[in-house]
N, C-alpha and C positions, 0 to 999 in steps of 0.2 A: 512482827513485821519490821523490818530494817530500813530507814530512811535512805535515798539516796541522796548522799551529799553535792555528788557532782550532775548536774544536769546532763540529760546524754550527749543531747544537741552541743552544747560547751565542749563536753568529753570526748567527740568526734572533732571536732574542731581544732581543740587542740594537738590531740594524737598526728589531722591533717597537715596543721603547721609542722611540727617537729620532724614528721614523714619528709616534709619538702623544704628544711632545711632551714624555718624562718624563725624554730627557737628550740636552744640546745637542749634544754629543761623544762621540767613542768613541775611545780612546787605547790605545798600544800600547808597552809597556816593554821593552826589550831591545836586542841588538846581533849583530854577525858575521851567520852565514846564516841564521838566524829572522828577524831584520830587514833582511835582504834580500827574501827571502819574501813576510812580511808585505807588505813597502811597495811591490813588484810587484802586491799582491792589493789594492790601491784601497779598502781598505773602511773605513781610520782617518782619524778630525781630525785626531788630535794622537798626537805621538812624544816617546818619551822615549828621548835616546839618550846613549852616552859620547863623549864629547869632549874635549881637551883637549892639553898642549902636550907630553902625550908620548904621548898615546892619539888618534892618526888615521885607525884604519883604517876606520871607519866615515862619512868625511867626504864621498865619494861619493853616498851615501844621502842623506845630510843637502840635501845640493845636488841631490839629481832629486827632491825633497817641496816645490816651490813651492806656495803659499797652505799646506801645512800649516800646524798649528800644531807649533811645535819646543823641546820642554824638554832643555840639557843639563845632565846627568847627570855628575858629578865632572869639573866645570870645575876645579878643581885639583889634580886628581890625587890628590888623597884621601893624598898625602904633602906638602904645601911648609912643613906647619909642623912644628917641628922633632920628631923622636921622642921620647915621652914617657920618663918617670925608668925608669919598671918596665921596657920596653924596653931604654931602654939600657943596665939593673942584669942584664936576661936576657942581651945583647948577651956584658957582658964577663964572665958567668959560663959562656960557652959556650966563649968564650977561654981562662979558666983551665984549666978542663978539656980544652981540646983540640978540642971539638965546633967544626963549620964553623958561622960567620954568613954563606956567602956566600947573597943571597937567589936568588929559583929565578925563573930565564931568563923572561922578557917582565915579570917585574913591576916595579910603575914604579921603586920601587931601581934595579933592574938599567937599566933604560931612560935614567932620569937620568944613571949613571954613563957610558952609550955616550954621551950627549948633551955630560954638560957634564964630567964628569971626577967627582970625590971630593965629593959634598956638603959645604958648610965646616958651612951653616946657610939649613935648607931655606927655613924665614920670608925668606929675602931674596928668592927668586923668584916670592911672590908677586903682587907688581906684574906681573910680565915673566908670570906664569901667567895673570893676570886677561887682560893686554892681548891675551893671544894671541887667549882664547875669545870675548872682543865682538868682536875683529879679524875673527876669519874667521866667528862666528855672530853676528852682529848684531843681526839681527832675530827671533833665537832667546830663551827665559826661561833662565834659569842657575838651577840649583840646588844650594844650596851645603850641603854636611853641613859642622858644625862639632863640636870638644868642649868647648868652652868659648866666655862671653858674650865674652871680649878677642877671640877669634876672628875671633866675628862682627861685634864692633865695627872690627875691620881689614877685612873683606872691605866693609863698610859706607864706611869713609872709602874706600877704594881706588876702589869701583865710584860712589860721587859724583865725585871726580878725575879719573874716565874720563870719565863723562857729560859734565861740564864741561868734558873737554877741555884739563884744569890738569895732565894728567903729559905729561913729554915723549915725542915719537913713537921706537918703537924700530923703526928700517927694517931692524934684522936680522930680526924677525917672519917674513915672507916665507924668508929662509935658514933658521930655524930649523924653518918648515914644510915644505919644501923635505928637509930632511933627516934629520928624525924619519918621512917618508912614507919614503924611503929605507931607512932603517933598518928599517922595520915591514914591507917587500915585503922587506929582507934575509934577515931574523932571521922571518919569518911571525908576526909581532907581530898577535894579536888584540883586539878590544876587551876589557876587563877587566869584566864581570860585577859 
């Protein structure tokens, strides 16, 4: 039996707006088998979905939504810059004491670590995080959460670089997609929410 995601009463409603001109789109947020669902059910513009260079299981999707419109959603994995002080002050208080910092299976911690090994310093994979998500979502909108203006002034210079075509081509891209998909049908890695 298949959940209905959209209430019908909402789903009439909106269909009625858009029929009478009072909104151009109707968009849909989410990931794994609700946005499976949905994007079988033909009735959105636009999507909002996760993507990124450790989060693919949703990449499928993304790819059977031509002319959609396509927003992703933690294009950098909402970890590449580095962990902040109080974190890493909780980190090594959990250590003195004895408590496990190991983080908990599919998050993207855990994900990087399967990928690249030991994080030295997550800020360095930002380049290599950006080029993935224009690489393989193109013609998608990126949307980027930050916690600070230096942030988004790097995600700023980074994604003019791209545009421009002024950072060198990384032809592991392909490998690295290749095998974080791997890894996600291994491990039954879902999107992250």
């Amino acid at each position: 039996m298949q959940a209905n995601i959209v209430d019908s009463t909402l789903q009439n409603r909106m269909l009625e707006f858009k029929k009478n001109g009072m909104i151009q789109n109707t968009g849909y947020s989410g990931d794994n088998e609700n946005l499976r669902l949905v994007a079988r059910s033909r009735q959105f513009d636009a999507f909002m979905i996760t993507f990124n260079a450790l989060d693919v299981s949703d990449y499928e999707v993304i790819q059977a939504l031509p002319g959609k419109i396509i927003y992703v959603k933690r294009p950098i994995a909402r970890g590449v810059f580095e962990v902040n002080v109080e974190q890493s002050m909780k980190n090594a208080l959990k250590k003195l004491v004895g408590m496990s910092t190991k983080y908990y299976s599919g998050s993207y911690e855990e994900r990087y670590r399967v990928m690249h090994g030991e994080p030295k310093h997550f800020n360095s994979a930002l380049k290599k995080f950006m080029q993935f998500v224009v690489g393989f979502t193109p013609s998608a909108r990126h949307v980027y959460g930050v916690s600070s203006r230096d942030h988004l002034k790097e995600i700023i210079r980074i994604n003019n670089l791209l545009r421009e075509k002024k950072v060198e081509e990384q032809s592991d891209l392909s490998s690295d997609f290749n095998r974080i998909m791997d890894y996600t049908r291994q491990y039954g890695w879902k999107a992250l929410s």
